[in-house]
C-alpha positions in Angstrom: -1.7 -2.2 20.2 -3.8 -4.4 17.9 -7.3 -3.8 16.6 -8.5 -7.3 17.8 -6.8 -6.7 20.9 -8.9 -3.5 21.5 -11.9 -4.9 23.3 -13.3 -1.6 25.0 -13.0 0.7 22.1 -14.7 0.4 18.7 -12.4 1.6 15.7 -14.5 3.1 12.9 -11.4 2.2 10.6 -12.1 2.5 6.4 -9.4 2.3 3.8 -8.7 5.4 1.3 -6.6 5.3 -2.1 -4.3 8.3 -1.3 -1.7 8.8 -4.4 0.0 6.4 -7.0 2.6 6.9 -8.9 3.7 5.3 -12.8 0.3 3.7 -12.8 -1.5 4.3 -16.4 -4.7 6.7 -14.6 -6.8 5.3 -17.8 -6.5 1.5 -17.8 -4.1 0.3 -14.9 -5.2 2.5 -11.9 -9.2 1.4 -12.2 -8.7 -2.3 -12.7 -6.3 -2.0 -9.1 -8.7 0.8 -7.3 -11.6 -1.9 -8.0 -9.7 -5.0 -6.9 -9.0 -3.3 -4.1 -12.4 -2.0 -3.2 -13.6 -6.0 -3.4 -10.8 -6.9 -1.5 -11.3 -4.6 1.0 -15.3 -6.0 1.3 -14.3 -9.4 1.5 -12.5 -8.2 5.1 -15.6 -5.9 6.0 -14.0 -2.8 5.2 -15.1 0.2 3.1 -12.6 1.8 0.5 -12.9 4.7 -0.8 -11.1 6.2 -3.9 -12.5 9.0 -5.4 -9.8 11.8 -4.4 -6.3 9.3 -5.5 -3.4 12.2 -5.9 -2.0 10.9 -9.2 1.5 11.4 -10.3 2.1 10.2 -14.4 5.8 9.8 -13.9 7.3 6.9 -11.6 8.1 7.7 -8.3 12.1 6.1 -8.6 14.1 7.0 -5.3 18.0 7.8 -5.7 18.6 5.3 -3.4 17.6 2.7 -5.0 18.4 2.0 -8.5 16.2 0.1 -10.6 12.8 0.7 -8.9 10.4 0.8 -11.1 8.3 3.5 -9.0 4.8 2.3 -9.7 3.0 2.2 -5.7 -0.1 2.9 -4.6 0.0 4.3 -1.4 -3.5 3.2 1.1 -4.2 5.3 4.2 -6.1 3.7 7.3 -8.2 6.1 8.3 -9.8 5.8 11.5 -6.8 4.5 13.6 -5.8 6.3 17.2 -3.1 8.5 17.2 0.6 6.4 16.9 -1.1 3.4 15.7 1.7 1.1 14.0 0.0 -0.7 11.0 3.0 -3.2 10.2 2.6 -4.4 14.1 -1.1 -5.2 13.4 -1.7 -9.4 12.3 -5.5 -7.7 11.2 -4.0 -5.2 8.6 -1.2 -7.1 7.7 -3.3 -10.1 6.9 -5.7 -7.6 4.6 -2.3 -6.4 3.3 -1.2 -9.9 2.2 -4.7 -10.3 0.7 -4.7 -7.3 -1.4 -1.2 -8.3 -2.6 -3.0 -12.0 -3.6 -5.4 -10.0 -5.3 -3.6 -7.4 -7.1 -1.3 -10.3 -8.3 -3.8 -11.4 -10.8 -4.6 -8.0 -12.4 -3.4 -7.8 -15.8 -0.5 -5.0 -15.4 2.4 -4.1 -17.6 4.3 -4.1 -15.0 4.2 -4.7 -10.7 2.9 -2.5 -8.5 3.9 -2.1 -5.4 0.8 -1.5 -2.8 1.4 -0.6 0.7 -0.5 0.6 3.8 0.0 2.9 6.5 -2.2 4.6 9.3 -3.6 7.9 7.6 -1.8 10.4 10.4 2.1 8.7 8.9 1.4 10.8 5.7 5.0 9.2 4.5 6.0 10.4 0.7 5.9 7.9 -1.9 10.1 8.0 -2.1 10.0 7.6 1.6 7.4 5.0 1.4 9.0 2.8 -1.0 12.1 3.2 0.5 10.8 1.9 3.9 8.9 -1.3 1.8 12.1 -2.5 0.3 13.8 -2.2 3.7 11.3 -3.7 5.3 10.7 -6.5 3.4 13.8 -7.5 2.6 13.4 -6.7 -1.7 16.8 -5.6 -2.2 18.9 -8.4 -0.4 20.9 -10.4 -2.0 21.4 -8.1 -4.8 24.2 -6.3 -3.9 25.9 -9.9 -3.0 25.0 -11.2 -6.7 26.6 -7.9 -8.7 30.6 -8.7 -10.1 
């Protein structure tokens, strides 16, 4: 099921900052939350971010060592029930922009941004768990280590 693909219904679909983790709440986390908010008009698409669950401390799963933990989770809102977000070219496309444009914020340090339909409600452990696999950030690195 894709948005464009969805002809007889309308999807009232808006973006929402949900929770970050190991991003500094004073400097970092506004300079990305507005970045993101432009990005988001650029596509036609309101964001809002006035209720962001912020944890201080990285968000560094077990499983894999190394990650830095600093994510800013997105929710769709608006999307029918089951949606899949990573099978839509519309999102995806918005997903790719808002990496482009979170590129050239001045960080200390990446973040990692990621999307998903409001009703997944996916943990920040799970959800950068299911990034790196999904993406492909960790191959290779086992190969590489003596």
């Amino acid at each position: 099921q894709y948005l464009e693909d969805e002809e007889d219904e309308e999807f009232d679909i808006s973006l929402k900052a949900h929770s970050s983790s190991g991003i500094d709440p004073l400097i970092e986390l506004p300079a990305l939350l507005q970045t993101l908010s432009s990005a988001s008009n650029d596509f036609g698409l309101s964001f809002h971010h006035d209720t962001v669950q912020i944890y201080k401390k990285p968000c560094r799963p077990v499983s894999i060592p190394g990650s830095l933990g600093r994510v800013l989770s997105i929710h769709v809102e608006g999307l029918p029930e089951a949606f899949q977000v990573e099978n839509d070219e519309f999102l995806m496309q918005l997903l790719g922009h808002f990496k482009e444009c979170v590129s050239k914020v001045s960080l200390t340090q990446p973040v990692l941004v990621a999307i998903q339909s409001s009703g997944d409600n996916i943990d920040l452990e799970s959800l950068i768990e299911k990034e790196v696999t999904d993406y492909g950030l960790r191959d290779g690195l086992e190969e590489s280590s003596p």
